[in-house]
Every structure is written in structure tokens, then in C-alpha cells.
C-alpha atoms as an extended CHARMM CRD file, in Angstrom:
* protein
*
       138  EXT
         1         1  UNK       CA            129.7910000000      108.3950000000      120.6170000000  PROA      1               0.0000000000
         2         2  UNK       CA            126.6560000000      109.5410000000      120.2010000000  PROA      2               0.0000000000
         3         3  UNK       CA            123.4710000000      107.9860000000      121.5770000000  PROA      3               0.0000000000
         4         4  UNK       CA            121.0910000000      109.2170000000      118.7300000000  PROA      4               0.0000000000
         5         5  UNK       CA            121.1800000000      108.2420000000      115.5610000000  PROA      5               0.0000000000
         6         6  UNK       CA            121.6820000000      111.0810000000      112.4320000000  PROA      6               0.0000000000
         7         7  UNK       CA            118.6670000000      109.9810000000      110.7940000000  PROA      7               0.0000000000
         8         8  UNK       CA            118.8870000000      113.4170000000      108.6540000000  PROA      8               0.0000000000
         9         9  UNK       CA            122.3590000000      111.6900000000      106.7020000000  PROA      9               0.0000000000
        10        10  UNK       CA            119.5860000000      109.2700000000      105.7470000000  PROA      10              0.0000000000
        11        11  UNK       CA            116.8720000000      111.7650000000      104.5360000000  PROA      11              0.0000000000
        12        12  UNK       CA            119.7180000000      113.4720000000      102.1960000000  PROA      12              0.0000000000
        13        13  UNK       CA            120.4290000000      110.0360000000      100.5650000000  PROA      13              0.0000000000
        14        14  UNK       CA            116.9280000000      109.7140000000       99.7100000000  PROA      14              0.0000000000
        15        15  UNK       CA            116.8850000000      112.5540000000       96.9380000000  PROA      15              0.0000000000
        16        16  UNK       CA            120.0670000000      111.1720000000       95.8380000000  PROA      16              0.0000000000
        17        17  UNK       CA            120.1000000000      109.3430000000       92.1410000000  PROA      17              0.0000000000
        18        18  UNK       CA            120.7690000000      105.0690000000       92.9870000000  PROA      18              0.0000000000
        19        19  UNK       CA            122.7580000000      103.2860000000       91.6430000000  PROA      19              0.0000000000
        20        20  UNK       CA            121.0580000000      100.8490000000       89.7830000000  PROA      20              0.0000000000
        21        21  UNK       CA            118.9630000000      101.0740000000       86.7700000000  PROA      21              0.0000000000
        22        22  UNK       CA            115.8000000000       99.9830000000       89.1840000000  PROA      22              0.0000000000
        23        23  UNK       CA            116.1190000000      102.0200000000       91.7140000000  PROA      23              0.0000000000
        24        24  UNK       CA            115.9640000000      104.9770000000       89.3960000000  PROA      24              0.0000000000
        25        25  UNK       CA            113.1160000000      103.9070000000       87.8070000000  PROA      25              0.0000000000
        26        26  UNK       CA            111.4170000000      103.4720000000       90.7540000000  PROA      26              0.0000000000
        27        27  UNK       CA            112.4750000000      106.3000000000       92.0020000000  PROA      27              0.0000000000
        28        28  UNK       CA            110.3690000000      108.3390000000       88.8290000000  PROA      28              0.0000000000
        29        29  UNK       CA            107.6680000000      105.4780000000       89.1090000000  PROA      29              0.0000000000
        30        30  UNK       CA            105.1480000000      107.8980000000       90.3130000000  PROA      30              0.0000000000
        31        31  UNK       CA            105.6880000000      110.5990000000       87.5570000000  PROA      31              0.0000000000
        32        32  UNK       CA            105.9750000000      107.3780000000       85.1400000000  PROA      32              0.0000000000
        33        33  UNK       CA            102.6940000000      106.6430000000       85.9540000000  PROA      33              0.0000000000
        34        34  UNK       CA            100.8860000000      109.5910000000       85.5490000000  PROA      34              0.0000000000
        35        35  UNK       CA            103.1140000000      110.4440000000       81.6410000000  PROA      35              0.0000000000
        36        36  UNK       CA            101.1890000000      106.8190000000       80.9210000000  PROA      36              0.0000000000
        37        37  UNK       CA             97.9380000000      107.2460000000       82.4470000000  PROA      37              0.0000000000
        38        38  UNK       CA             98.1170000000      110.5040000000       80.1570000000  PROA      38              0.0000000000
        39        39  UNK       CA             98.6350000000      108.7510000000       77.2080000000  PROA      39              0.0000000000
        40        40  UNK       CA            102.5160000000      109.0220000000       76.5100000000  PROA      40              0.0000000000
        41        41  UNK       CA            104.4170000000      106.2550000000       75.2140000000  PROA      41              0.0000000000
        42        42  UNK       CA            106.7860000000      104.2320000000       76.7330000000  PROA      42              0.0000000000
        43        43  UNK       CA            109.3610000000      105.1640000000       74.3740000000  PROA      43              0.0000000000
        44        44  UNK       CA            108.6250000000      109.0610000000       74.6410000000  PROA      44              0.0000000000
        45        45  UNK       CA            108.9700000000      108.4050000000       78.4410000000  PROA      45              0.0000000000
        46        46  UNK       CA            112.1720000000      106.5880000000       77.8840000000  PROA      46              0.0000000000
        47        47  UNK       CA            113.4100000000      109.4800000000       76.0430000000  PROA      47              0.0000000000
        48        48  UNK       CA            113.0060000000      111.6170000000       78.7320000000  PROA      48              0.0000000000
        49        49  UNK       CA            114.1900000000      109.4640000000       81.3870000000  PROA      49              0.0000000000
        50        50  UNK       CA            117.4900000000      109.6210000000       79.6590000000  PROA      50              0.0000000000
        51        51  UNK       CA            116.9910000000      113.8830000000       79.3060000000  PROA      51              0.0000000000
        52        52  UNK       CA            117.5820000000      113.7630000000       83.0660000000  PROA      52              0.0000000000
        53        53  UNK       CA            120.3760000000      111.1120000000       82.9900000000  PROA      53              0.0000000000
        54        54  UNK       CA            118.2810000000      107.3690000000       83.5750000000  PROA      54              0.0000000000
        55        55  UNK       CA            120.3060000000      106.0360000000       80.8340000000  PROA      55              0.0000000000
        56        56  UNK       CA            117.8920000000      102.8790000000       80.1870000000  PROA      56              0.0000000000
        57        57  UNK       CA            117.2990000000      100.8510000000       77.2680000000  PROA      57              0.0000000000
        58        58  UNK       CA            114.0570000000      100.3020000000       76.3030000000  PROA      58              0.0000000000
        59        59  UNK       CA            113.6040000000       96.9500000000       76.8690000000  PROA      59              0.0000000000
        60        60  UNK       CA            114.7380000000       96.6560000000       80.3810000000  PROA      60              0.0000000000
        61        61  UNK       CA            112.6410000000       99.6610000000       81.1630000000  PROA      61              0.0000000000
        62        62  UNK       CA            109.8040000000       97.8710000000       80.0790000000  PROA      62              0.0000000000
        63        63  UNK       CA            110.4950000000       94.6890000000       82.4530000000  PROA      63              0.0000000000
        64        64  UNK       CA            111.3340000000       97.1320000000       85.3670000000  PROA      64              0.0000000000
        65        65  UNK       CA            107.5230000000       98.9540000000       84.9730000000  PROA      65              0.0000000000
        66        66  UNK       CA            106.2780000000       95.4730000000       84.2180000000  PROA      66              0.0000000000
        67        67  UNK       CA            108.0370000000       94.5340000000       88.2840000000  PROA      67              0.0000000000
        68        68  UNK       CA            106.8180000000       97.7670000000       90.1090000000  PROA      68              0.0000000000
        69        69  UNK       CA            103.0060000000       97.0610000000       88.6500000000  PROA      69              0.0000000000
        70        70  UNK       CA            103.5020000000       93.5260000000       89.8330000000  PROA      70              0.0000000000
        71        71  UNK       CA            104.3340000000       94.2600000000       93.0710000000  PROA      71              0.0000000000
        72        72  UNK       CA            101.9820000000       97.1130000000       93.2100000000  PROA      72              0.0000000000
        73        73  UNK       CA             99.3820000000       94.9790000000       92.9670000000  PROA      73              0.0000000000
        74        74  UNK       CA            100.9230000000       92.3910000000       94.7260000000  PROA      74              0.0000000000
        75        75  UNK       CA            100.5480000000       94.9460000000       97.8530000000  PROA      75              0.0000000000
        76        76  UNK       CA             96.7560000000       96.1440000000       96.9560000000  PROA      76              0.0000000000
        77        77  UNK       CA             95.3910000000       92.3940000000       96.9920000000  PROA      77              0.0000000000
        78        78  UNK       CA             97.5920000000       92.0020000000      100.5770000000  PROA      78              0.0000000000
        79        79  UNK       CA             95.9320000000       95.2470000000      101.8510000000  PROA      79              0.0000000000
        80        80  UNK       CA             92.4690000000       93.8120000000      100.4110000000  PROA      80              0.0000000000
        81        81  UNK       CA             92.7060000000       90.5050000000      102.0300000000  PROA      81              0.0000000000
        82        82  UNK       CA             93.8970000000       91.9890000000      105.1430000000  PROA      82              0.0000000000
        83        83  UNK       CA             90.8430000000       94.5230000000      105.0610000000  PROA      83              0.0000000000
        84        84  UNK       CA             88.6990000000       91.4750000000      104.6220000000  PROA      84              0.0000000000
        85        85  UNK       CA             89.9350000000       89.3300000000      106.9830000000  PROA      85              0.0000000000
        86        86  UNK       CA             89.1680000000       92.1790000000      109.3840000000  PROA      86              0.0000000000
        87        87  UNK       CA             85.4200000000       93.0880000000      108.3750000000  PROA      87              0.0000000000
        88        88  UNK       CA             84.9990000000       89.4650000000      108.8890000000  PROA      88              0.0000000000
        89        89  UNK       CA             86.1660000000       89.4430000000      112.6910000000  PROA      89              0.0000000000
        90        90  UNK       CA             83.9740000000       92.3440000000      113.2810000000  PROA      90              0.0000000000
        91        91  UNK       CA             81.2350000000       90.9250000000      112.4170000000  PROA      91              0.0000000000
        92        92  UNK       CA             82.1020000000       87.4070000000      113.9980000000  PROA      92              0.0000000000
        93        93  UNK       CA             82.5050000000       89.2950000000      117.3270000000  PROA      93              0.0000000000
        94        94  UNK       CA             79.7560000000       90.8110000000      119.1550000000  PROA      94              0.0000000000
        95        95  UNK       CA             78.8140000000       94.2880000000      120.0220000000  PROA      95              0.0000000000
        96        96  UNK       CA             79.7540000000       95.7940000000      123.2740000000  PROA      96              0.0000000000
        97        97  UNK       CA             76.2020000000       96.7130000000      124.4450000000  PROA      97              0.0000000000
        98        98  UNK       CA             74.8330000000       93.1280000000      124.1460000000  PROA      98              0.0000000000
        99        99  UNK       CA             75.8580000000       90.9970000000      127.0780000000  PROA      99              0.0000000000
       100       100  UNK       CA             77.5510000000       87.6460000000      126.1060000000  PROA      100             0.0000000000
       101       101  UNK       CA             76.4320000000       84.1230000000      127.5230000000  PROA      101             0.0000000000
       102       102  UNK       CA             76.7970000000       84.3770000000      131.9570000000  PROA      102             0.0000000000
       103       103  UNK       CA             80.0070000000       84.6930000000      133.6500000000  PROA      103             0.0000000000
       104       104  UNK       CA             81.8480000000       85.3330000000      130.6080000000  PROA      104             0.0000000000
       105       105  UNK       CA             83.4890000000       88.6620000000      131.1690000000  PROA      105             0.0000000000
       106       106  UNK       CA             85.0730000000       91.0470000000      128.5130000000  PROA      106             0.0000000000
       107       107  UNK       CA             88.8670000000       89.7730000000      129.1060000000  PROA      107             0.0000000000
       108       108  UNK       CA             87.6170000000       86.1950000000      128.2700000000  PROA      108             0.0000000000
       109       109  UNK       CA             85.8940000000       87.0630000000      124.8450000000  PROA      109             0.0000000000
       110       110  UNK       CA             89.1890000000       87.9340000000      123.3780000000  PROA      110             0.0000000000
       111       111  UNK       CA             90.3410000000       85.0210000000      125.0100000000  PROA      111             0.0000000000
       112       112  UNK       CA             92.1920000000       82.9730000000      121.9460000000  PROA      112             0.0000000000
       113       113  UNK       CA             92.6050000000       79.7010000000      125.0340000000  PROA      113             0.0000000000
       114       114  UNK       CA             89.3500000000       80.0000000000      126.1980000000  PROA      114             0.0000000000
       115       115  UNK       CA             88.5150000000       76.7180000000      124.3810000000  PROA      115             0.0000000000
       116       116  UNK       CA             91.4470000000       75.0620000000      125.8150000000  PROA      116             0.0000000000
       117       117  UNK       CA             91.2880000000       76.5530000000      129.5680000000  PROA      117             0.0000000000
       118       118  UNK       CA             87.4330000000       75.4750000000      129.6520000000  PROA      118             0.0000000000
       119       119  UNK       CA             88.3920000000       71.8240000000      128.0140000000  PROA      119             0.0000000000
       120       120  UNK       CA             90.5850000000       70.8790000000      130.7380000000  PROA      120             0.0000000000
       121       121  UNK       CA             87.9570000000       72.5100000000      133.6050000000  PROA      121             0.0000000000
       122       122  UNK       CA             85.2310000000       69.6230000000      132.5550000000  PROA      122             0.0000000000
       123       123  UNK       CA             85.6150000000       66.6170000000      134.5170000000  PROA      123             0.0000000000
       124       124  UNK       CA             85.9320000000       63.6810000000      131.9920000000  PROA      124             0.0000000000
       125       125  UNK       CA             83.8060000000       60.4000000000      133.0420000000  PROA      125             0.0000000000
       126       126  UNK       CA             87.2280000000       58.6270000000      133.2270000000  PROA      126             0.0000000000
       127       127  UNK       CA             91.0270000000       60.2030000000      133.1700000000  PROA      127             0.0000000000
       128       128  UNK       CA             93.7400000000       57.7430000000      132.8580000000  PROA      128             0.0000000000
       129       129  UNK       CA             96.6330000000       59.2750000000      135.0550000000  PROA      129             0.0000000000
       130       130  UNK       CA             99.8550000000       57.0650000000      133.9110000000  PROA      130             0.0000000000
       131       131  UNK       CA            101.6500000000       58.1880000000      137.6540000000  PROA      131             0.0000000000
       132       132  UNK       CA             98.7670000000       57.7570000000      140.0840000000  PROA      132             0.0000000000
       133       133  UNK       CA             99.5730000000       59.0740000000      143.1760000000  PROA      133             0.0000000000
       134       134  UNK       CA             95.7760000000       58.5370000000      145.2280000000  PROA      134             0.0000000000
       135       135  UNK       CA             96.0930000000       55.3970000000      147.6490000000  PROA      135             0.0000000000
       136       136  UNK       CA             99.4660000000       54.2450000000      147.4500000000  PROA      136             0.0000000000
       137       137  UNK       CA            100.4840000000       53.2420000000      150.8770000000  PROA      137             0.0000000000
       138       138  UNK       CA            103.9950000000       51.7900000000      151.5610000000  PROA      138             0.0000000000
């Protein structure tokens, strides 16, 4: 048995036709998209489709395009709000050549328990401790 996997058995299958109607659509979704950003019609493209054996009626054709837009944008607006979210920690946190407030070192500013860890270093003006173990003499 071996201890590597054939990964090139995989790579073949991936030029091979699926077998469902949406995987070969979306396998031509690329070239679909460039025959409609031309200006050809759905039904010309349809036409074709079935020239190279995508036997697809028009209809479900359409709702298959209509799904890989939908989740093509669905992915852009991810990739946006991800992009985003990370302009907006780099400018929350601050640049390497200013120093931070004293005695806080660089390990401690990515420090997500930082609040926590310094919470429970304060003394409190009173602490209830429910098993008091100070002064108990027997």
C-alpha cells in the first residue's frame, strides 16, 4: 500500500465531462461568460452547448447561469467584507515604530485576553471568596 496518494488519477478526472447537467455547465461557465459578455444569446449559446454534447434545455440552462452568477457574487461580497474587515484592523492597530503605552510589549498587543488577564490583576476593594481559607484555626 502506498503511502502517497495518486493525486494525478484526480487531475485526469478533471477534464473529464460530469455527469450532471450542472456540472457541465459549470464546467463551460467561463467560456459562457465571455459568448455573453460578447453579446451572444442565450439560446445561440445553448445551441452550441449541445454542438459539443451539453444536451440542455433551455430553460434549465437559464436557472443553472442564473445559480453560478449567484454564487459568484455570493463569493465577491465574502471576499469584499473579508478585505474590509481587514483594512479596518490595520488601521485599529498601531504602527510598529510608535511605542505603545509602558510595559506593554509586542506579544501583549496581539494579546486577544489582555483585557481579561489585566481584569483579574486589579485588586477589587472587596472579593467575596465563598471557601475562605485565611484564619480558620481548628
Amino acid at each position: 500500500m502506498s503511502k502517497q496518494l495518486d493525486l494525478d488519477r484526480l487531475r485526469r478526472r478533471a477534464g473529464e465531462k460530469p455527469r450532471t447537467k450542472m456540472g457541465q455547465v459549470r464546467q463551460a461557465w467561463q467560456e459562457i461568460k465571455h459568448l455573453q459578455a460578447a453579446g451572444h444569446s442565450l439560446r445561440d449559446i445553448r445551441e452550441w452547448l449541445s454542438e459539443i454534447g451539453v444536451e440542455i434545455g433551455y430553460s434549465n440552462l437559464s436557472h443553472c447561469l442564473c445559480r453560478l452568477r449567484r454564487r459568484e457574487r455570493s463569493s465577491e461580497s465574502q471576499i469584499q467584507e473579508l478585505l474590509g474587515r481587514l483594512a479596518a484592523m490595520q488601521l485599529e492597530q498601531p504602527q510598529q515604530d510608535q511605542p505603545g503605552p509602558p510595559g506593554q510589549t509586542p506579544a501583549s498587543k496581539s494579546d486577544p485576553l489582555r483585557n481579561l488577564r489585566e481584569q483579574r490583576a486589579r485588586k477589587k476593594s472587596f472579593e467575596f471568596d465563598p471557601f475562605p481559607t485565611k484564619g480558620l484555626t481548628r
